[in-house]
N, C-alpha and C positions, 0 to 999 in steps of 0.2 A: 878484842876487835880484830883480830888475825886475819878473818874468814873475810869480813867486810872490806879488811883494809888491803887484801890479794884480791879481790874483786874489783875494788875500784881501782887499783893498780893496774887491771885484764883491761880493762876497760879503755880506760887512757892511754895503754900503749897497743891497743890494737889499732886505734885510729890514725897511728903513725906509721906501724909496721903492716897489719893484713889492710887498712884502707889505701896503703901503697899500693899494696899485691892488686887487691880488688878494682884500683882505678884505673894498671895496667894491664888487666885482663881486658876491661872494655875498652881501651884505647883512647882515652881522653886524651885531647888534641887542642891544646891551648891555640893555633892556630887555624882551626875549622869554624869557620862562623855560624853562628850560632841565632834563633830563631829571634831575640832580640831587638838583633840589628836586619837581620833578612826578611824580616815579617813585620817589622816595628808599625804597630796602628795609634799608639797612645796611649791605649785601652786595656788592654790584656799583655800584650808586645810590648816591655817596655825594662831599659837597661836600668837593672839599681846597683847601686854598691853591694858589695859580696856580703859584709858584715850586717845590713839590711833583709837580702834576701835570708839572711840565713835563720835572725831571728823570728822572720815572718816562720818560715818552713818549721821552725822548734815550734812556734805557738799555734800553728795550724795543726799540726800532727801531737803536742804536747795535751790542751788542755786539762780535761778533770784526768784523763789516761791514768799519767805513771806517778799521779800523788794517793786517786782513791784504786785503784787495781790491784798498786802495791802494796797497799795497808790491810786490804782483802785478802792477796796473797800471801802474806808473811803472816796468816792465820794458820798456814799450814807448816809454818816453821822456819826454818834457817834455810830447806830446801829453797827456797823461796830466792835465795841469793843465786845459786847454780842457775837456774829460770833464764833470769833477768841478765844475769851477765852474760851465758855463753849463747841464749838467745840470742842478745841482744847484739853480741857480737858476728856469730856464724849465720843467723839468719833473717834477722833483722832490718842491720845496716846492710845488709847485700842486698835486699831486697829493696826498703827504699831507696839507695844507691843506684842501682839496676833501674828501677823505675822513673827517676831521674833522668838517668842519662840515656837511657834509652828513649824517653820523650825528647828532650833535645835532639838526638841524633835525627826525632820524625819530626821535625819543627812543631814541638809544644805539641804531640798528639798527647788526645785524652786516655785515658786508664781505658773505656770499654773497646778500642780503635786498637790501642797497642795487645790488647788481649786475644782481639781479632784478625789480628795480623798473621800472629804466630799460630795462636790453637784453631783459627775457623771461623768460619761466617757464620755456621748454627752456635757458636758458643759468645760470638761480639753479640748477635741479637739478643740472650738470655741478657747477658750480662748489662747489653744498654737498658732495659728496662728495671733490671735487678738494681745494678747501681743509684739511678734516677730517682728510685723509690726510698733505696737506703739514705741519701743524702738531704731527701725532703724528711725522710723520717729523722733522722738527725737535729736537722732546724729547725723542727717543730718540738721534738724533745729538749733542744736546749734553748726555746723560749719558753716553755712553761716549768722549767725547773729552775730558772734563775729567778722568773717572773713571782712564784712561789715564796724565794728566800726572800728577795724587795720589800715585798708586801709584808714580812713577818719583820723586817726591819723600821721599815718608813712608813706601816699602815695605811700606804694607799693601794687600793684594791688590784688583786694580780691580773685582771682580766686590762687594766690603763697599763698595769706594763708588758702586758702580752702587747700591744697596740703602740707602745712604745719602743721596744723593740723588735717588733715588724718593720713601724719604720725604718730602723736603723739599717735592719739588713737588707731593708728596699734602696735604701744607700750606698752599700757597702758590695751591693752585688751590681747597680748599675753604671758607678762611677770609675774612672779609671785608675786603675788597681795603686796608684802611685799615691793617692789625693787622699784615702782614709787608710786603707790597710798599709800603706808605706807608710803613713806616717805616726799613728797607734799601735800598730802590732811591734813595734819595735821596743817600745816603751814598755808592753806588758809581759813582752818575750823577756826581759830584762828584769820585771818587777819577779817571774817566775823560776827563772835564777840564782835571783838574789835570797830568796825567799832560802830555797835549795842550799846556796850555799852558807845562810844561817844556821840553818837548825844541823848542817854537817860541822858547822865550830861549835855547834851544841853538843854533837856527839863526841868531840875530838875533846871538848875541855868540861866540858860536865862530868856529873859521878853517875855515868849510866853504862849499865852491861848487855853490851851486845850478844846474843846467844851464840855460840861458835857452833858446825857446822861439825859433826862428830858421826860416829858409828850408832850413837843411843841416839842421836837428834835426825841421822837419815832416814827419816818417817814422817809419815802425814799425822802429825801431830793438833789437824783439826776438829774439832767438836761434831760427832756423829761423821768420823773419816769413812766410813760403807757408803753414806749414804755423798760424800765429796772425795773420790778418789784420786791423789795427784793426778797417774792419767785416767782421761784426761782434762780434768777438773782447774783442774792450776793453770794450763798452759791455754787456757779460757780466758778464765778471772784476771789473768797478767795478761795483756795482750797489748797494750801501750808503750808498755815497758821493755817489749821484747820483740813482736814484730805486731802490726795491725796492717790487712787490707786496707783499712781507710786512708793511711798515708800516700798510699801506693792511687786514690783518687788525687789528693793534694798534690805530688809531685808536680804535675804539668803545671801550676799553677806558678811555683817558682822556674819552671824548668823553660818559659816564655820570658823572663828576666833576669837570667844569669848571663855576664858581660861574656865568658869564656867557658868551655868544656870543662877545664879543670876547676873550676870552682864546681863542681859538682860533689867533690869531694868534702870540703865543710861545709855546703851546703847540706847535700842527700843524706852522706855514712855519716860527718858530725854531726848534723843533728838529732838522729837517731841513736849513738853513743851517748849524745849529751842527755837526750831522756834516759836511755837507760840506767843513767848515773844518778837522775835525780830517783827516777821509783826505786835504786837502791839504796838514798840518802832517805825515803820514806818510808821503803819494807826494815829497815834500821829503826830509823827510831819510833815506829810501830811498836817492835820486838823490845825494844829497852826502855820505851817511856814506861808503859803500865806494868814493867819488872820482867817479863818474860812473854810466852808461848800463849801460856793458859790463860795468864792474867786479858792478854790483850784477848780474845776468843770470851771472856767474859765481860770486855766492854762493849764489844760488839754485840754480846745477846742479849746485854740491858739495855739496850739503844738500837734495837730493831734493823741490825748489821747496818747500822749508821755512817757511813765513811766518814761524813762531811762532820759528824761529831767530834769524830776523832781528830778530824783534820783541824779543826775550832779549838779544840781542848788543848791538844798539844803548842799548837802556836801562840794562844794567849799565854801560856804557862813559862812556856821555853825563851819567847822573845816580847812576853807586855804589849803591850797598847801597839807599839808597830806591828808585831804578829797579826795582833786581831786587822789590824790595816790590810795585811798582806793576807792571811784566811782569807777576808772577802775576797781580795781581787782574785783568788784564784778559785774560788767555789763560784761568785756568781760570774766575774766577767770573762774567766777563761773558757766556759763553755758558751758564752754569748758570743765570743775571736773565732771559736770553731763552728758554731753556728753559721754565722754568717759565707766562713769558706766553701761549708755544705752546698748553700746555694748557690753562689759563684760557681763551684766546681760544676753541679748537675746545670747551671747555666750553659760553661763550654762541650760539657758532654751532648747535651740537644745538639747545639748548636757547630759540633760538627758532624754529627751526626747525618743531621739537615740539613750541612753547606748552606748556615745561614751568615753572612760576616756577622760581624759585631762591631764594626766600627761607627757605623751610626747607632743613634740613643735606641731610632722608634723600634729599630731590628732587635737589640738589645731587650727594650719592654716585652715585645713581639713571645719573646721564650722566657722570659723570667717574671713576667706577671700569670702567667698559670703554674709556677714553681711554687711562688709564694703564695698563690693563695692555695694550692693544696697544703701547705705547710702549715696555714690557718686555720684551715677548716679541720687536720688533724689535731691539733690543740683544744677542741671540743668533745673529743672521742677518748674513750676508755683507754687507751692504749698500753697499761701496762705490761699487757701477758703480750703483747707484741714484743715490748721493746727489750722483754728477755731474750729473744730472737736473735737481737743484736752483735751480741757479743760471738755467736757461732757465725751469724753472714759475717761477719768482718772477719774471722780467722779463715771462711770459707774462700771467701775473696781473695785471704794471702795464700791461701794454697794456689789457686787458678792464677794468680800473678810469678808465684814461682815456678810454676810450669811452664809459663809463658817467658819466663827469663833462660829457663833451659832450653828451650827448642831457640830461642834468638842467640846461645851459646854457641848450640849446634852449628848453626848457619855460618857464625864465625869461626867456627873450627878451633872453639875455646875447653876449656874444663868446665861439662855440662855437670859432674858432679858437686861444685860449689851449690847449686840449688836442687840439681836433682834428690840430692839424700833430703836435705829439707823440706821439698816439697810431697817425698814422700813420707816424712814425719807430718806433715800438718796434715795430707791428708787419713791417717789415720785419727789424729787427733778430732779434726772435726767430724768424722764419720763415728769415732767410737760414742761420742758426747751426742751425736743426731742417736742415736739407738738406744742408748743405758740412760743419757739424761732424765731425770724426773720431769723436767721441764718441757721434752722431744715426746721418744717417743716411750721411753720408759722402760727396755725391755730390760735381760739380767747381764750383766757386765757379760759375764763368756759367753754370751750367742752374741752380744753387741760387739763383743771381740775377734765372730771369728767372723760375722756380717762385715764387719770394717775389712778385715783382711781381705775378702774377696774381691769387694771393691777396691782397696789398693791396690792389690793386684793387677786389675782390669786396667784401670785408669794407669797404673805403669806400664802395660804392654800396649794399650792407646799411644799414649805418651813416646812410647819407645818405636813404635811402627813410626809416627811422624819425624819422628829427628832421623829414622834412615831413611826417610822418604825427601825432606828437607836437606837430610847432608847429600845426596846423591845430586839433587840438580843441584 
């Protein structure tokens, strides 16, 4: 357990030592008030306890992520651990951190507004529609995937619980954030956790061998690895666990009800450490339940690369009947917590967008009854070969969020390199995966490799033109 137990060791003391470093680069300022108290409507503006917001923020940004990502990832081996931790550390938490506090600093501005700030007005309109789409397509994907499990549980048919929770998140996205999500997400934030910190006394006191992380193990040790190449294959598949665009929507949502600036710090970077901890207490016992590497890549291909199998199987096995308790909440209701955020978020994104308030109900339905029901009527449509898509817009997205954290470095006259080197790894990453991917656009790894470079290139002397342009005035 060497490898895992230096990993989780990176992990927990990064949150103390670089989430220091990182909170004093942005300047968090316990005495700067904050959009809370300066905006408070009821609604959205609304002061919670730190140890509330934070759990909401882990389970908004947590869901199915860094339990099925990880267990997908650690298909590829022990590498799987380097991913997730110095991700999860160097690019990750800086990012959702940065995306945090920089929405405070704009009174709870949304994700496509603060992207627009920095990078441009032709790039806030792509992204507001881009976004808008992503988060409907989200709540639509996580009602009929939970809606699916119900029905195979409790026999009643998945189309009364598509209808059932529609409701919920017609609930959940028009009521004031305090009334359901303050007072459930806290509890499931909690049940996913514990969940976490179970199956890690599993590991610590059971008879199971962790793979260590070695010179014969530093290889893509996945099944038909040609055709899933670490890069950039992995840093896909991991994307919860280590940084996701989509968090970087979620921020504003905590970042309207945190009491102070510094609580940005276990809010934003902890709760991002704190997932990356669990997808490595799950890329773990991935690798050591079914004996190793291979064994698990062969449960995976008896079970139709199944996560949610694996995720069922282990839990009944490792912790009994409360396992299986704790499996469901977090296959079917964790993607039901993020669901429902989806539309709240693409709620306030309209909605500033359009200078609509929200503190009245009818303004409120006004934008979020055409959210939901396009999120409806997606739920009738094929949408697989879409929702493959997903997992590149969401890394796409953290590339353009880290871009947008470096030129907002620049202006402060900070170290643009904390995000610049990252934003120039993602975007290589998502450009190699748009070109070589089977899934994209197919072509052969080295022309998708030297297609990627060109465009990083471009997009860093972009990049590099605005921050001298930005640092000058």
């Amino acid at each position: 357990m060497i490898t895992f137990c230096i990993c989780l060791l990176l992990l927990i003391l990064s949150y103390f030592f670089y989430g220091r470093y990182i909170e004093k680069i942005f300047g968090a300022d316990k005495n700067r008030e904050v959009p809370s108290k300066t905006s408070y409507d009821g609604i959205d503006y609304i002061p919670m306890p730190m140890w509330k917001t934070f759990l909401i923020q882990f389970l908004n940004i947590a869901g199915l992520g860094p339990i099925f990502g990880a267990i997908l990832g650690a298909a590829y081996g022990p590498v799987v651990f380097l991913w997730i931790t110095f991700g999860g550390i160097l690019v990750g938490a800086v990012h959702d951190y940065a995306s945090g506090i920089i929405s405070i600093k704009n009174n709870g501005l949304s994700y496509p507004e603060i992207i627009g700030k920095y990078l441009g007005n032709n790039i806030k309109q792509i992204l507001r529609v881009f976004t808008v789409f992503l988060m409907i397509l989200v709540g639509a994907v996580f009602m009929v995937g939970p809606a699916g499990l119900l029905q195979g549980i409790t026999g009643l048919n998945s189309t009364i619980w598509i209808y059932i929770i529609l409701f919920y998140y017609i609930l959940t996205t028009l009521m004031p954030i305090d009334k359901i999500i303050g007072r459930i997400y806290p509890a499931f934030g909690f049940a996913l956790l514990f969940m976490a910190v179970s199956i890690l006394m599993v590991l610590f006191f059971g008879s199971y061998h962790i793979p260590e992380l070695s010179v014969a193990t530093f290889t893509n040790m996945k099944m038909d690895a040609e055709t899933f190449p670490i890069f950039p294959t992995l840093f896909i598949t991991v994307a919860c666990g280590a940084i996701s665009g989509f968090h970087a929507t979620q921020s504003p949502l905590m970042a309207r009800c945190v009491k102070c600036e510094t609580q940005g710090k276990p809010v934003f970077f902890g709760a991002m450490i704190t997932e990356s901890i669990v997808a490595l207490i799950w890329a773990a016992i991935g690798l050591a339940f079914f004996g190793g590497v291979f064994q698990l890549n062969e449960s995976l291909a008896e079970h139709g690369n199944n996560a949610a199998w694996i995720v069922d199987t282990i839990a009944n096995t490792t912790l009994g009947k409360f396992g299986a308790v704790l499996a469901l909440l977090g296959v079917v209701f964790a993607p039901i917590t993020s669901g429902d955020t989806a539309f709240r978020s693409a709620r306030l994104i309209v909605a500033d967008f359009l200078k609509i308030e929200q503190k009245t109900l009818r303004k409120r339905m006004y934008v979020s009854i055409p959210l939901l029901a396009a999120g409806f009527i997606i739920t009738f449509l094929d949408f697989d070969v879409v929702w493959r898509y997903f997992a590149w817009a969401n890394q796409a997205l953290a590339a353009a969020t880290l871009w947008a954290i470096t030129v907002y470095l620049a202006e402060k006259r900070k170290n643009i390199y904390l995000t610049f080197i990252p934003g120039v790894f993602m975007t290589m990453v998502v450009s190699v995966y748009f070109f070589t991917s089977e899934q994209m656009l197919g072509l052969s790894y080295y022309a998708g490799l030297i297609i990627s470079t060109v465009i990083t290139l471009v997009i860093m002397a972009g990049i590099w033109r605005l921050i001298n342009r930005r640092y000058k005035q």
